[in-house]
C-alpha positions as CSV (number, residue, x, y, z in Angstrom):
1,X,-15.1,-9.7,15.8
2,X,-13.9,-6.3,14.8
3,X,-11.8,-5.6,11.4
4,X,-8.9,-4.3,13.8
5,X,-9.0,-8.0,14.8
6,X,-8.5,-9.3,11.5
7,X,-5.2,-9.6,9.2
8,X,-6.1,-10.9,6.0
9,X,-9.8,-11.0,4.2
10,X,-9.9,-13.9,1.3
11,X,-12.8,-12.8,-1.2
12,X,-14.3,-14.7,-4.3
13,X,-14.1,-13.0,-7.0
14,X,-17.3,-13.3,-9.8
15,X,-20.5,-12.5,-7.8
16,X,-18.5,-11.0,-4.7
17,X,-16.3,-8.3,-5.6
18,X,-17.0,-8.5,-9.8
19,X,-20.0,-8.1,-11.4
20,X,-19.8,-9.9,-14.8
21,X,-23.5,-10.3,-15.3
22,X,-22.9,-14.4,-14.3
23,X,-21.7,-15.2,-18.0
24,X,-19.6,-17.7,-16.3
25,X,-22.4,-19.9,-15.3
26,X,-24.2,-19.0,-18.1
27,X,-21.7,-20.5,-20.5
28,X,-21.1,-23.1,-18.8
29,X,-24.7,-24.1,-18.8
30,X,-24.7,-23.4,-22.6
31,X,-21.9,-26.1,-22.6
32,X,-23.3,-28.9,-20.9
33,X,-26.7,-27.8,-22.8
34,X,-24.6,-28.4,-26.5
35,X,-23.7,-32.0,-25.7
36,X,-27.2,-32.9,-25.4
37,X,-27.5,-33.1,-21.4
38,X,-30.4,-31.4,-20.3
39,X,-29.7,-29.2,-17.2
40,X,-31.1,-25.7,-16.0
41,X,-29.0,-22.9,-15.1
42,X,-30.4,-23.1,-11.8
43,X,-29.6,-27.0,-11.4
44,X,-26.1,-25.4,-12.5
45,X,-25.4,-22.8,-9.9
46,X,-26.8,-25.1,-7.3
47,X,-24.2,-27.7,-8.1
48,X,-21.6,-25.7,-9.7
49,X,-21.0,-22.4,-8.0
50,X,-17.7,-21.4,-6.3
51,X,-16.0,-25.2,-7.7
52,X,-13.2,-25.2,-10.0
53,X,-15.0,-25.3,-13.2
54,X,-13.8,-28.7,-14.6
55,X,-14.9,-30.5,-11.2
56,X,-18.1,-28.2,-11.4
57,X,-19.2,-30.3,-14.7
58,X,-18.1,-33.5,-13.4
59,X,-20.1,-32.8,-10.4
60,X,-23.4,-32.1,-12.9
61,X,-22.6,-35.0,-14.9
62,X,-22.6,-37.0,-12.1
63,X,-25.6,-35.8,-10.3
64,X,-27.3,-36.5,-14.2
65,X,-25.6,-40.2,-13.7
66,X,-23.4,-39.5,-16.5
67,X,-19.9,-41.0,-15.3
68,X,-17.9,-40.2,-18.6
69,X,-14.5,-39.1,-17.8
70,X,-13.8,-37.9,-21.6
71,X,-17.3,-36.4,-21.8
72,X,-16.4,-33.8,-18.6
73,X,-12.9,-33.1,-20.5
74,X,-14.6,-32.7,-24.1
75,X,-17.3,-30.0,-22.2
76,X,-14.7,-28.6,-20.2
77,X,-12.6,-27.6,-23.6
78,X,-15.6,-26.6,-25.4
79,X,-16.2,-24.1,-22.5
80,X,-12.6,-22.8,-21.9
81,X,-13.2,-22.0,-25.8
82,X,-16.6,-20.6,-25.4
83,X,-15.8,-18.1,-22.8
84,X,-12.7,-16.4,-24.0
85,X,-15.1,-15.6,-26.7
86,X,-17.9,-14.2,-24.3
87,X,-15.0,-12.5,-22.7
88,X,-13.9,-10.2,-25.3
89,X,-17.5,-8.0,-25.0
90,X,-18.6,-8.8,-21.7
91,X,-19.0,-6.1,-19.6
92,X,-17.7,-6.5,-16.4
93,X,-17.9,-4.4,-13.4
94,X,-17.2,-3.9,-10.1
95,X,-19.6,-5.1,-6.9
96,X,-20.8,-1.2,-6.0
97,X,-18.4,0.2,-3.3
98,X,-16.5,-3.0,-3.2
99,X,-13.6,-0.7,-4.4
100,X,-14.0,1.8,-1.0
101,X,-13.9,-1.6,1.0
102,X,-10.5,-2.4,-0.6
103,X,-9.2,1.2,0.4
104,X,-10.4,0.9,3.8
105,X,-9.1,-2.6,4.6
106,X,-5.6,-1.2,3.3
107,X,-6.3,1.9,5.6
108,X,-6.7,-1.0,8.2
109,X,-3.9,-3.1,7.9
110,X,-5.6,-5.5,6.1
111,X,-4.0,-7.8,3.5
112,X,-6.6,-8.1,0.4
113,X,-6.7,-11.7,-1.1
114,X,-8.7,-13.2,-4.2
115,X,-9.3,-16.1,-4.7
116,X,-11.5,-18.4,-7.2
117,X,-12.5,-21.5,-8.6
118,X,-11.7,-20.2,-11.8
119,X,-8.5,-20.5,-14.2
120,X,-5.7,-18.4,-14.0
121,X,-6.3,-17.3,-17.0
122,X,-10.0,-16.5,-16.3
123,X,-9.3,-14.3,-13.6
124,X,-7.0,-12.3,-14.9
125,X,-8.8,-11.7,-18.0
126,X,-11.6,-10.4,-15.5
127,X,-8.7,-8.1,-13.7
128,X,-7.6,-6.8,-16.6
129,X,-11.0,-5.4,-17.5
130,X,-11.2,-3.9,-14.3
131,X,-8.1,-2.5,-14.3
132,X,-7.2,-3.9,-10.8
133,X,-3.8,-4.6,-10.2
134,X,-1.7,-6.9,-7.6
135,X,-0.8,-4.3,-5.0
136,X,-3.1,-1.6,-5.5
137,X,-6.7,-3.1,-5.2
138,X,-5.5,-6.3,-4.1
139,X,-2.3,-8.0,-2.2
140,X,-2.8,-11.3,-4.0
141,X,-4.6,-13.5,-6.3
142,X,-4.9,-17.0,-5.9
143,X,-7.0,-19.4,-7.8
144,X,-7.9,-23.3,-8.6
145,X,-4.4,-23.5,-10.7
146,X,-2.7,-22.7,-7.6
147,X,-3.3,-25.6,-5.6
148,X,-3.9,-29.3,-6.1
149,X,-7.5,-29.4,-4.2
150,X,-10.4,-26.5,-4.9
151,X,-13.3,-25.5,-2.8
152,X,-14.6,-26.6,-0.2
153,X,-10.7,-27.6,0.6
154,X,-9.2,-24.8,2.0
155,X,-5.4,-25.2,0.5
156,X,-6.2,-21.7,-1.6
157,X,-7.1,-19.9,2.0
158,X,-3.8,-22.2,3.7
159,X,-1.6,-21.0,0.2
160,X,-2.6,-17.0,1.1
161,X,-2.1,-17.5,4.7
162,X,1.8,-18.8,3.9
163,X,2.2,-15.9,1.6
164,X,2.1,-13.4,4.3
165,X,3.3,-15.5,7.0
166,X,0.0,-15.5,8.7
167,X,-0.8,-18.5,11.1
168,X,-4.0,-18.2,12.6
169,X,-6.7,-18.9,10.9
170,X,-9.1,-17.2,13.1
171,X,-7.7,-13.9,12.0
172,X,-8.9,-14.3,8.3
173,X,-12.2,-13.9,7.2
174,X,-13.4,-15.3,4.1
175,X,-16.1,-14.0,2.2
176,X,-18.2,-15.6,-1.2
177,X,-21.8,-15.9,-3.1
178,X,-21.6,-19.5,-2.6
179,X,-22.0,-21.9,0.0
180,X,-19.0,-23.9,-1.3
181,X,-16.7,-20.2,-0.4
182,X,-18.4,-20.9,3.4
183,X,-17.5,-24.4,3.7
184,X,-13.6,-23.7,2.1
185,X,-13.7,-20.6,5.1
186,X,-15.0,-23.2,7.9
187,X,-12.7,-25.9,7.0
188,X,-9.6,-23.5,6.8
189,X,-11.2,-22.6,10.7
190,X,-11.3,-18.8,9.4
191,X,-12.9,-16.2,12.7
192,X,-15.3,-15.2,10.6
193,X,-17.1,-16.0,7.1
194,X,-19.1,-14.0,5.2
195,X,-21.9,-14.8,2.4
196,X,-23.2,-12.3,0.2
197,X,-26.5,-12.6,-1.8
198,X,-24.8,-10.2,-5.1
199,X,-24.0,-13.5,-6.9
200,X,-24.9,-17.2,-7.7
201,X,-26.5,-18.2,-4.7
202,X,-30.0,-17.4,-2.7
203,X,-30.3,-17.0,1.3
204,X,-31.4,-20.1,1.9
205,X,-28.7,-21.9,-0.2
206,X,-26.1,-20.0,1.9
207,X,-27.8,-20.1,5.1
208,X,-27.2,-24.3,4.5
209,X,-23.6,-23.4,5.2
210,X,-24.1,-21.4,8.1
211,X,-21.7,-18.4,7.9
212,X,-21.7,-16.7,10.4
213,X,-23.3,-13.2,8.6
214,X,-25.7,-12.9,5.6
215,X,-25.1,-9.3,3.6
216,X,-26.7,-8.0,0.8
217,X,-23.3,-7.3,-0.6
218,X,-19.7,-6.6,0.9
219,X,-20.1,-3.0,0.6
220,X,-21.7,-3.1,3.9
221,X,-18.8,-5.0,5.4
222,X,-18.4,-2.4,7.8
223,X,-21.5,-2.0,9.6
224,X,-21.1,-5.8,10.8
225,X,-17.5,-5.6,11.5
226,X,-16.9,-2.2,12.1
């Protein structure tokens, strides 16, 4: 499948188009670490990437056998908390040449959505720093506050597609650093997805998903679908 064949690209945001040096995770695995629940940050990106960050601790807890609703909300505070913090000197930057991408799907035709299992208020905290705005970088932005179900449901790839009246699914491609990202794509029954290794997960974690190309990054978008 060509680019000329697509209409609309759905891309993760942290670890896909934004380098912010994984302080999401990080924190998170801070969090869980400061109520005394012993998990590594690599337990935490297995279980946690891509998710809506709330579920993403419920899902540790769980898979620690901890089943405590209030505990999951009390972490899930502290972290909101945390990271605002972290945000104010975190450097954040884009993926290298991910902005070149964005100019040459809008050369294309190509309607540019984010999406992410983050906050509303996460993401465009992180789009701020970047100075990317709705309409120049991107089309839209659409993440876990926008729809009742996260990843790996697609309803955040389904919201986009009503946005700009597009529907078939096999005209979007959706791209993410996470297998969860290739599951949301498959069960949305986008043509083409897309996992790239410049974020939270390895090769083999997103080769368990099966997309249906492996990049180094999206900057080399075009020499697969060029």
């Amino acid at each position: 499948m060509k680019i000329n064949e697509i209409e609309m690209v759905v891309f993760d945001m942290a670890g896909t188009t934004i380098n912010e040096q994984n302080i999401v995770y990080k924190t998170l695995h801070k969090s869980i670490n400061n109520f005394g629940i012993g998990v590594s940050l690599e337990s935490v990106l297995s279980l946690g990437a891509g998710k809506e960050k709330h579920q993403a601790i419920r899902d540790i807890l769980e898979y620690n056998k901890i089943t405590d609703e209030n505990k999951s909300d009390v972490i899930f505070e502290y972290f909101k908390e945390t990271l605002d913090k972290e945000y104010l000197s975190a450097s954040v930057l884009p993926i290298e040449g991910i902005e070149n991408i964005f100019e040459n799907l809008k050369k294309d035709g190509v309607k540019v959505v984010l999406n992410t299992g983050y906050s509303s208020h996460v993401a465009n905290t992180l789009l701020e720093k970047l100075n990317w705005k709705e309409g120049n970088q991107y089309d839209a932005l659409i993440t876990a506050d926008d729809v009742v179900l996260g990843r790996p449901f697609p309803d955040m790839i389904y919201k986009a597609m009503q946005l700009f009246a597009i529907t078939d699914a096999s005209k979007v491609l959706k791209a993410g650093d996470s297998a969860i990202d290739i599951e949301e794509g498959k069960n949305a029954k986008c043509g083409v997805t897309i996992g790239v290794l410049s974020g939270a997960q390895t090769r083999q974690q997103l080769e368990a998903a099966q997309p249906d190309y492996i990049l180094n990054s999206l900057a080399s978008l075009y020499s697969v679908m060029g």
